[in-house]
N, C-alpha and C positions, 0 to 999 in steps of 0.2 A: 392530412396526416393518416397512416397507417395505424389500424383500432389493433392492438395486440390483446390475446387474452394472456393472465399473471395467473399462476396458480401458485399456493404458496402451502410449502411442506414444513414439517419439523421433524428434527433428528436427535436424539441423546449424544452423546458422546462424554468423554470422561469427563465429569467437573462439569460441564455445561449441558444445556438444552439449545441446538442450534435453529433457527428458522433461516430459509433460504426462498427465494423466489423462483417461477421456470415462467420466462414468456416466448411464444411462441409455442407450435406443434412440431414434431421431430414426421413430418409430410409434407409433399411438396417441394418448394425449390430448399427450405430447410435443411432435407433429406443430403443434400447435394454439400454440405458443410460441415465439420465436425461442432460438437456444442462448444458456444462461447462463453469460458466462465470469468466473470468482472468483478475482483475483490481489490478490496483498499482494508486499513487499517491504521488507526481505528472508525477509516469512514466507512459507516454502512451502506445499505443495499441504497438510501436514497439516494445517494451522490451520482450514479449510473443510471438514471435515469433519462436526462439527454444523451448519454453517450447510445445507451440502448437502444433508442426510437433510431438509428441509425443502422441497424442491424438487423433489421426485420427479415432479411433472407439467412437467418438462421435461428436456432435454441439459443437463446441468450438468460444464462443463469447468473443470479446474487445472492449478497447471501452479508447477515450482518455477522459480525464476529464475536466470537465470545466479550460477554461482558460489555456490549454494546445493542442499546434500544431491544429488540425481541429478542438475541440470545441470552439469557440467564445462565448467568454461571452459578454453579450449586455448589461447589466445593469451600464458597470463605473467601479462597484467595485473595490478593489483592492487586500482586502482579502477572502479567501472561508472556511467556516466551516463543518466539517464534516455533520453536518443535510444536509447543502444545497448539499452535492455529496450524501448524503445516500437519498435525493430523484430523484436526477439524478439516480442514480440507480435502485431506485423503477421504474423511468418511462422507463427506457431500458427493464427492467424485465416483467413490465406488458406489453411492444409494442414488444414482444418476443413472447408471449401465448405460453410456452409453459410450462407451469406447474410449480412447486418448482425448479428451479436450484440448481446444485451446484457450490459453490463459492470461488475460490483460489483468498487470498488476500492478498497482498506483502505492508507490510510497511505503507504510508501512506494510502494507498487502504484499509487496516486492520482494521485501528482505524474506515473507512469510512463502512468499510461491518460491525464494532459492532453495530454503530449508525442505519443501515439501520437494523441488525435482531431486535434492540430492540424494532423497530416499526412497525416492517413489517416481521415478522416472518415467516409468513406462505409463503412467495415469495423463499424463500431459503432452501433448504432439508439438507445440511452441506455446513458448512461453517467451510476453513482450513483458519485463521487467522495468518499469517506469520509474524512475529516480529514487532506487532502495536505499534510503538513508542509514547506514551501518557506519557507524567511525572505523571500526577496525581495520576498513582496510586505506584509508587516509596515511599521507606520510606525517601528518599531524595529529595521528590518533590519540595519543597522550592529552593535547589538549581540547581534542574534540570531546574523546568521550567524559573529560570534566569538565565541558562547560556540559555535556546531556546531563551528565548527574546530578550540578547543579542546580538544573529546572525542576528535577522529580526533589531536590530537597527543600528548592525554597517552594515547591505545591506542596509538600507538607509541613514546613513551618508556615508559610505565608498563606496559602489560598489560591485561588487559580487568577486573580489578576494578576500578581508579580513575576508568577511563574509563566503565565501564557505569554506577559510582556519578553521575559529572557528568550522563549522557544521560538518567537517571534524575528527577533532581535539575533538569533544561533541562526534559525533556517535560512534566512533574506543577508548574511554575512557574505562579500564576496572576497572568497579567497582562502588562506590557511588561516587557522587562530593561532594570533600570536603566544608568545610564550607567557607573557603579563595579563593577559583576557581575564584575569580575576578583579585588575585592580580597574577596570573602567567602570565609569559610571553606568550601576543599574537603570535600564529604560524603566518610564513613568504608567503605570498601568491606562493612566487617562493620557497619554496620549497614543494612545492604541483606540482609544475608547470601552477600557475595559472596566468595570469594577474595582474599586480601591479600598471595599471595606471586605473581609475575611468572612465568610457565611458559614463556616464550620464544615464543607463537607468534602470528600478526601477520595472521591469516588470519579474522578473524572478520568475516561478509559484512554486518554491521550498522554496526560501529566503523570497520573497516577498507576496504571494498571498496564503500560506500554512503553514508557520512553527509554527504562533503561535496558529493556530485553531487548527493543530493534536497533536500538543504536550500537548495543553493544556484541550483537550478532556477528561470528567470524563466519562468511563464505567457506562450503569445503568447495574449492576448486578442484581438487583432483575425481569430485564424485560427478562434478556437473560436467565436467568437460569428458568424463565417460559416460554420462546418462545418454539415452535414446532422443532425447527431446532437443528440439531445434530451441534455443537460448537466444533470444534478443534481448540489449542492452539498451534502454533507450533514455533521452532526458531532452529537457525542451530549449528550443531554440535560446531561449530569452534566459534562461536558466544557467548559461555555464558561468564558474566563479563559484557556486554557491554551493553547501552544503550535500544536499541531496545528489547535486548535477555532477559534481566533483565525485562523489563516492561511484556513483554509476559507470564515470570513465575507470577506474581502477577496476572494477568489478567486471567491466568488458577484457580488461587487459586480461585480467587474472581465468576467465573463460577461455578466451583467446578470438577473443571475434573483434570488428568494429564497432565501436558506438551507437546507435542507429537516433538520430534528429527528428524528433516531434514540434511540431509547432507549439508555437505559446511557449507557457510556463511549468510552475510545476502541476497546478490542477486546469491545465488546458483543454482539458478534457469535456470542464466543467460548463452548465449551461444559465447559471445561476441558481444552482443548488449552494445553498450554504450562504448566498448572498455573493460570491466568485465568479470570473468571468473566465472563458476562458476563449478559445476558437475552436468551439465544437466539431463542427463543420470539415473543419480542416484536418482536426486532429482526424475524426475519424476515415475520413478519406485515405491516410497515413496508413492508421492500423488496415485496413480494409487490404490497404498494399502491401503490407507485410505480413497479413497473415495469409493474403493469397498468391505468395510468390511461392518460386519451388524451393522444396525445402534442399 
């Protein structure tokens, strides 16, 4: 395996104090690729850590997000909106100098890299958009984004077993939600193997602080389909039918490109970080080809 050295920066920004990682030297075959930046949301910088040991022939940056593990948010808040990560982004990217990056973005990190090309275009050279879960642009959005609302109300009446059981139970759905999706029976937190008793705390940056800013994120299509940056749309193999994978084909429509097919799932990427499996391997093989085609 490939010894990378990690240096790890911090940056202010409004509301938060950001930390980000840089592995690799901008020398050598490096020199020969634009920087690779690899955000999720709200998964932080460890989640890229097998995707990254695949990348060694370039600057591969991370970075955790506001209100998740090292970045501190100072302001209070309690929820965060894609603007406010698409400008945490803008300011990693410009305290980077190094040119247009390119930008692998997983999930909620996706909906947060649309929001950042639509205003900041010229910061990004491509950008692979990996299963940006946004209801809004769903021909089922009505009941999409009530069953998301759902999960952030019962995280705060219930606790994050009940609620991670529904989120759970919302993402792994295949197909549109029905009209009636209120009256089915709630999934059982143990059989997730989650937690069933309520610990009091209301801070969890996925249920709490996340789900109804990304979910309820409208795409500006008219800004991205004039921005400079090459816009790929991608979702995983194993994935169509399903929440995420579904939002990503509208989101390509609405761009105006193709799809573009990742192996695996929706964290395919994944090497078992998090305890997920995914086909690393393969995926990155994938990205490697799209991000080195002609644009």
């Amino acid at each position: 395996m490939v010894m990378v050295d990690v240096e790890t920066r911090t940056l202010e920004a409004a509301g938060a104090t950001l930390q980000y990682d840089i592995r690799g030297t901008a020398d050598g075959a490096a020199a020969d690729h634009p920087t690779l930046f690899m955000i999720g949301s709200p998964m932080d910088a460890t989640g890229f850590a097998t995707l990254a040991s695949h990348f060694t022939d370039r600057v591969v940056v991370t970075y955790d997000p506001r209100g998740v593990s090292r970045s501190d948010r100072t302001d209070g808040a309690t929820e965060s909106t894609p603007e406010e990560h698409a400008d945490d982004l803008r300011r990693v990217i410009e305290a980077l100098d190094a040119g247009p990056v390119d930008l692998f973005a997983s999930s909620g990190g996706a909906v947060n890299a649309l929001a950042l090309v639509a205003r900041h275009g010229d910061l990004v050279r491509t950008l692979v958009a990996h299963e940006p879960p946004t209801a809004q642009v769903l021909p089922d959005r009505e009941t999409a984004l009530a069953a998301c609302a759902d999960i952030h109300d019962t995280y705060l009446r219930e606790g994050m077993g009940p609620a991670m059981a529904k989120f759970f139970a919302v993402a792994s759905r295949k197909g549109p939600f029905p009209a009636n999706w209120a009256d089915e029976p709630a999934p059982s937190p143990a059989d997730f193997g989650l937690p069933t008793e309520d610990d009091g705390s209301r801070d969890d940056p996925l249920l709490g602080q996340n789900m109804r800013g990304c979910t309820s994120y409208r795409p500006d299509f008219d800004a991205l389909r004039a921005a400079p940056t090459r816009i790929v749309i991608a979702a995983g193999e194993e994935s169509e039918g399903e929440f995420p994978a579904r939002a990503a084909a509208e989101i390509a429509t609405g761009v105006g490109t193709a799809l573009t097919r990742f192996p695996s799932h929706h964290g395919g990427f994944l090497g078992g970080e998090f305890g997920q499996e995914g086909a690393p391997a393969d995926f990155a093989k994938t990205l490697h080809e799209v991000l080195d085609s002609d644009h």
